[in-house]
N, C-alpha and C positions, 0 to 999 in steps of 0.2 A: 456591279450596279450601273446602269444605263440611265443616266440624267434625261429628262424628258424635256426640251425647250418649247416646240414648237409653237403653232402658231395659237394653243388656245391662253399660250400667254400675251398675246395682242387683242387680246377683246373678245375669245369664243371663235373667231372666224375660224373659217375649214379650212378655205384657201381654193374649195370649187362654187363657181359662182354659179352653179349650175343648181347648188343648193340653197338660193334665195327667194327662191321660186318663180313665180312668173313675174315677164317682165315686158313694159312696153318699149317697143322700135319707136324713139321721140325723135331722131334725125338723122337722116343717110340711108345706108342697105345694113341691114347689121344680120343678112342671111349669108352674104358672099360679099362683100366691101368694106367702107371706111364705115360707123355707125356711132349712136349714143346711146343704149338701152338704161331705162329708169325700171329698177323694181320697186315690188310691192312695200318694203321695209325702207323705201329713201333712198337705198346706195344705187350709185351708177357706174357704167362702165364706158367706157370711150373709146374706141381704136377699131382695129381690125377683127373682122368677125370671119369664118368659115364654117360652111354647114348648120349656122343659128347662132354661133358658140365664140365666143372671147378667144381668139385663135393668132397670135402675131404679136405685137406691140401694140399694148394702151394702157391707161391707168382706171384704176377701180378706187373710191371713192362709198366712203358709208357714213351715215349720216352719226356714228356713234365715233369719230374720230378716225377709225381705222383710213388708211392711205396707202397705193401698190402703184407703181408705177416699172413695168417692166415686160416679160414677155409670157404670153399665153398659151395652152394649148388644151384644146376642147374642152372649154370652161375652168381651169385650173390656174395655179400660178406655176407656171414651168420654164426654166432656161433662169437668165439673171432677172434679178429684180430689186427692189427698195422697198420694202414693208417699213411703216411708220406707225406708230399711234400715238394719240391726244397725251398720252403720260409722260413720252416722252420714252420709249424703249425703239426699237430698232432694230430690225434687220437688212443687212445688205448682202447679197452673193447669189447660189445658186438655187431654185427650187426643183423639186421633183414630183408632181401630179399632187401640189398644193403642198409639199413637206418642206421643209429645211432639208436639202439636200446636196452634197458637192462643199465647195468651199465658201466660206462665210466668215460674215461678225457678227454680232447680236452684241446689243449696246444696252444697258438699264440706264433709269434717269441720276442713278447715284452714282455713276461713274464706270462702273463692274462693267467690262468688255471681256465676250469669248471672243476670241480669233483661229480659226483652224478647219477643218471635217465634221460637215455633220453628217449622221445617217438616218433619214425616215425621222427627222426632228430633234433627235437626240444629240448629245456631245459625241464626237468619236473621236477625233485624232486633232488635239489643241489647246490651247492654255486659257483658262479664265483669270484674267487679272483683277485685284478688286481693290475700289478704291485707297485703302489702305496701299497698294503696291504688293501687297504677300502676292504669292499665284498658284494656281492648282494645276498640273500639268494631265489632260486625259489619255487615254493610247486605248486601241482597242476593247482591252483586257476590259476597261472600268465597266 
């Protein structure tokens, strides 16, 4: 059984911000340079753009609490990052074309920390501790 974490437990988001639809260039180049594009839904994005697209280092911003500050590549959340939200949950480590992916934490507001491998958002190789202190240890198999 494959534990499913990802990110539609931070608020629904995809993790491509390519799917928020359209969005206005409010300051810079944000086709090929530094930018700040404002979508249609609130959220914004700030950083480095290539080819139209969230591409480098910058932070994303949604108006429903969600927070990413980390690295892009063609509208995604890819390389390291910080995923945040307003509850108070958490992830910090690797992403891969908007997934949990590589090595990581994910943090709940009650205390429960995983630390280990995710793959494609799932647990794969690493222990969820829970507040209590009991732990569950995952390994491929799960």
């Amino acid at each position: 059984m494959r534990v499913w974490v990802g990110l539609m437990l931070l608020g629904g988001l995809t993790g491509a911000l390519w799917a928020l639809g359209p969005g206005e260039c409010v300051q810079g180049d944000c086709q090929e340079g530094q930018g700040q594009m404002r979508y249609e839904s609130g959220a914004t994005y700030e950083g480095s753009f290539q080819q139209g697209h969230p591409s480098g280092q910058g932070v994303y911003a949604h108006p429903g609490g969600i927070h990413y500050e980390g690295s892009f590549q063609q509208g995604h959340f890819h390389g390291e990052g910080v995923l945040t939200s307003e509850d108070g949950r958490s992830y910090s480590g690797s992403f891969e074309e908007g997934a949990f992916h590589g090595y990581g934490e994910y943090r709940w507001p009650d205390g429960a920390i995983y630390t280990g491998e995710f793959d494609e958002g799932h647990f794969h190789e690493g222990v969820l501790q829970y507040p209590d202190g009991t732990r569950r240890h995952f390994t491929p198999e799960d």
